[in-house]
C-alpha positions in Angstrom: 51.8 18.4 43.0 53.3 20.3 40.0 50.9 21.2 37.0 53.3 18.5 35.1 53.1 15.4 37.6 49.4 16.0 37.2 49.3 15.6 33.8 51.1 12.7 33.8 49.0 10.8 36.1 45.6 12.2 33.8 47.8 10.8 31.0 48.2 7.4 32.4 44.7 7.1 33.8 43.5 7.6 30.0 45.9 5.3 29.0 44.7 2.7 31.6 41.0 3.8 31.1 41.6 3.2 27.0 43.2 -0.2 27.8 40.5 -1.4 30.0 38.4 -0.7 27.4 39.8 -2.0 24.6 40.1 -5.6 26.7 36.6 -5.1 27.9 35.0 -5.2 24.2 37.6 -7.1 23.0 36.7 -10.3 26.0 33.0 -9.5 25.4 32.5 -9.0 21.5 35.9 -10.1 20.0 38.8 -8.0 18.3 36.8 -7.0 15.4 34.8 -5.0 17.6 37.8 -3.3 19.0 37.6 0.0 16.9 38.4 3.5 17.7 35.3 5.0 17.2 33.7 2.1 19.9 36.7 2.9 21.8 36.1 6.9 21.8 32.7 6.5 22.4 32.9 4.0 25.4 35.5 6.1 27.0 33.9 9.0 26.2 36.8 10.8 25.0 37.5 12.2 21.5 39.0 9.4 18.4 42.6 11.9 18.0 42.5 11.5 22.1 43.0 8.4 21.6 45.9 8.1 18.8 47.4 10.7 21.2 48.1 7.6 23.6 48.4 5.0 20.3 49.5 5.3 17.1 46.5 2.6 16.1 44.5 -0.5 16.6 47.6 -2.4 16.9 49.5 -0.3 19.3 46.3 -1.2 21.6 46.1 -4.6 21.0 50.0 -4.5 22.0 49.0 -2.5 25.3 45.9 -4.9 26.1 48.5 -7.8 25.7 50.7 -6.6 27.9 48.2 -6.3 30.6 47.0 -9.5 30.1 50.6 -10.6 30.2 51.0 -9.0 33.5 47.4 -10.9 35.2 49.1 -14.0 33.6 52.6 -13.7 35.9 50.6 -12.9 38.7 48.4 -16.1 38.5 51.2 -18.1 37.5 53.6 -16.6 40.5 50.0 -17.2 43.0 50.0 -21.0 41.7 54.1 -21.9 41.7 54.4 -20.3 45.3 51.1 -21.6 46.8 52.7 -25.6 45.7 54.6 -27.5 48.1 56.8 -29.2 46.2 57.9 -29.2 42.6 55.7 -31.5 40.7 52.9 -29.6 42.7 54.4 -26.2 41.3 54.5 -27.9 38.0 51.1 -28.8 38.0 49.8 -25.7 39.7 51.3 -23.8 36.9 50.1 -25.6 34.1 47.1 -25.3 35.4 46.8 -21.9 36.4 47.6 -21.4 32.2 45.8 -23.5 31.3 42.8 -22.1 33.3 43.6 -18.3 32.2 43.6 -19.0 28.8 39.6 -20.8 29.1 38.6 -17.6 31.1 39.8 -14.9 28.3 39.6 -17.0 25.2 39.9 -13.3 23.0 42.8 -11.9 25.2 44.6 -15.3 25.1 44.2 -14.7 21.6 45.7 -11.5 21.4 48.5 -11.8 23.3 49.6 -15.1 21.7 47.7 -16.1 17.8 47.4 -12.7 16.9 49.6 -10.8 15.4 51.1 -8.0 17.5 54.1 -5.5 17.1 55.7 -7.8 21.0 58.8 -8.9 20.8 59.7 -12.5 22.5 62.8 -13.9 23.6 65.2 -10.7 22.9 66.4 -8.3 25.2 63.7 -5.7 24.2 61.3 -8.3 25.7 58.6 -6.1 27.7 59.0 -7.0 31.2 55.3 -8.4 31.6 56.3 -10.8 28.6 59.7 -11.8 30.3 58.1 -12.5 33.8 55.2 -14.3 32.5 58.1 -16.6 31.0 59.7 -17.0 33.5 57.3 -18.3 36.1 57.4 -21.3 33.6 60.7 -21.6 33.8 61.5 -21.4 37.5 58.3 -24.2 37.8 60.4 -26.6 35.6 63.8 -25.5 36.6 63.8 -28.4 39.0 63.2 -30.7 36.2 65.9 -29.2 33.7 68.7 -31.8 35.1 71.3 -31.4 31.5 68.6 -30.0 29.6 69.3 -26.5 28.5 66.4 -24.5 30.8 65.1 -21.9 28.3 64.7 -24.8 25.3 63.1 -26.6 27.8 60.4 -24.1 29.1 60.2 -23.3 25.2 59.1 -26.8 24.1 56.6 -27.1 27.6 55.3 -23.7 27.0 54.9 -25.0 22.9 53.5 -27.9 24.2 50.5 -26.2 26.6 50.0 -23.8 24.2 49.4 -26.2 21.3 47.0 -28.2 23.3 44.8 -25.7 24.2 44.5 -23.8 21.2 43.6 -27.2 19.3 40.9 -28.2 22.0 39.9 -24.4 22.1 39.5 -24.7 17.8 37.4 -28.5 18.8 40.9 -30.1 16.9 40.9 -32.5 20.1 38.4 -34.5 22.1 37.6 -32.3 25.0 36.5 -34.9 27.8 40.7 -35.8 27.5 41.7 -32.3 28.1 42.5 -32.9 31.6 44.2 -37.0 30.9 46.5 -34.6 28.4 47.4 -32.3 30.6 48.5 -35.7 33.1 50.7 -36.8 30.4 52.3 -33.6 29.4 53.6 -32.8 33.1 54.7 -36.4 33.5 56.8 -36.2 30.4 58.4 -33.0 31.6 58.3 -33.8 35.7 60.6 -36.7 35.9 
């Protein structure tokens, strides 16, 4: 292995190590407690290590995003190919979201209330946000009939999204979460 290729793989492991912990404090005390000192002192490396990998606070909170963007597409993908048919992959899907977004209330944040320098929906698109995207859309491609299928997997995607950020902020009653989530896929699986 050249001197180089070594570097770059010591590079990357700080990068992955950084982002780890960055999600780890952010899941466990929220982004507030997301700093660079906490950051340089739980990794155990130096604060200008750090803005050696990111420029600042919100270059990380771009990176954890994108990582939790990527475990989202792989529990959507796990859900919409484990279904049988495609209300089932509908459902699956919804719920899989749905389920993801309960589990890591503060990334969920971060990757979709807070503000971060992500683009959506234009070509520079990372490819973690495109394919998390897109396993809604190939769930309700079936379903698209003369519909246009990005507006529709916008509006669905708006729909969940709305729904469990206002249960998540009490805005709804929570014993109807799951009666909500019945009508939502029956609106859009027909």
């Amino acid at each position: 292995m050249s001197i180089q290729a070594r570097r770059e793989r010591e590079r990357a492991e700080r990068e992955r190590l950084i982002v780890t912990a960055a999600r780890d404090l952010l899941e466990s005390e929220g982004w507030d407690a997301v700093t660079t000192r906490r950051l340089a002192e739980k990794i155990e490396y130096s604060q200008p290590v750090l803005y050696s990998h990111f420029k600042g606070k919100s270059a990380i909170m771009a990176a954890v995003a994108t990582a939790g963007f990527a475990d989202l597409t792989a529990e959507l993908r796990a859900a919409r190919t484990a279904a049988g048919d495609p209300r089932r992959a509908l459902a699956a899907v919804a719920a899989a979201y749905a389920g993801f977004a309960e589990r890591h209330p503060a990334l969920y944040e971060a990757m979709f209330t807070q503000p971060v320098d992500l683009p959506f929906g234009r070509p520079d698109t990372p490819p973690e946000l495109r394919q998390a995207y897109e396993e809604l859309r190939e769930a309700l491609r079936p379903f698209a009939r003369d519909d246009d299928l990005e507006t529709l997997t916008e509006t669905f995607w708006s729909a969940l999204h709305g729904l469990l950020v206002l249960r998540r902020n009490d805005r709804l009653r929570h014993d109807e979460h799951e009666h909500r989530l019945a009508l939502l896929l029956g609106r859009f699986a027909t």
